[in-house]
N, C-alpha and C positions, 0 to 999 in steps of 0.2 A: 793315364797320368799325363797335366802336362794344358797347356793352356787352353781355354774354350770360351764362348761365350752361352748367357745367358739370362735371355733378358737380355738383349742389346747390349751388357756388360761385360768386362772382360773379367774369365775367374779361371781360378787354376786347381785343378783335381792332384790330390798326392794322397795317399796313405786312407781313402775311404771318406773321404769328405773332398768340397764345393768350398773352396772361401775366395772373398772377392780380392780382387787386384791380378795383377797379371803375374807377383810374386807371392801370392797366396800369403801376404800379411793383413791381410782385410776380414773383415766380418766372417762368418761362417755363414753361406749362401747355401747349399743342401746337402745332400745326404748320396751317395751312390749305391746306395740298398740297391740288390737284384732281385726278381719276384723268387728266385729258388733259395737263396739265400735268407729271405722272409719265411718262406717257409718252415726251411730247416730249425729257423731260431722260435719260431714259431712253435713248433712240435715239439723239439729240443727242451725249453723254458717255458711250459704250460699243464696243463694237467695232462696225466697220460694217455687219458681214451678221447682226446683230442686227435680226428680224424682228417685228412685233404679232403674239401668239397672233390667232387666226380671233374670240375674243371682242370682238377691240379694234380688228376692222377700218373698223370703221362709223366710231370717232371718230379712229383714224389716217389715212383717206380726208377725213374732216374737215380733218386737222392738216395734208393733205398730205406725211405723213412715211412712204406708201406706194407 
């Protein structure tokens, strides 16, 4: 949380999003998605015999979502 740049510009992270300005009143600049996070939503919100590729077993064995 808390100011950063990107892209040469200045943006400010709060509550799971990227918006631009240094007080986060600007556009919506990205996303702060994590790859295990992806996952989880992934698994979570999909059909159920939706399985981790072998790359992603180490942090789904983590997540418990194997």
């Amino acid at each position: 949380m808390g100011i950063s740049s990107l892209g040469g510009q200045g943006v400010y992270v709060h509550n799971g999003t990227t918006r631009m300005g240094p007080d986060g009143s600007g556009a919506l600049a990205s996303s702060i998605l994590t790859l295990d996070q992806a996952l989880k939503n992934a698994c979570t919100h999909s059909a159920p015999s939706l399985k981790p590729p072998p790359a992603l077993y180490t942090p789904a064995r983590y997540m418990r979502l194997n």
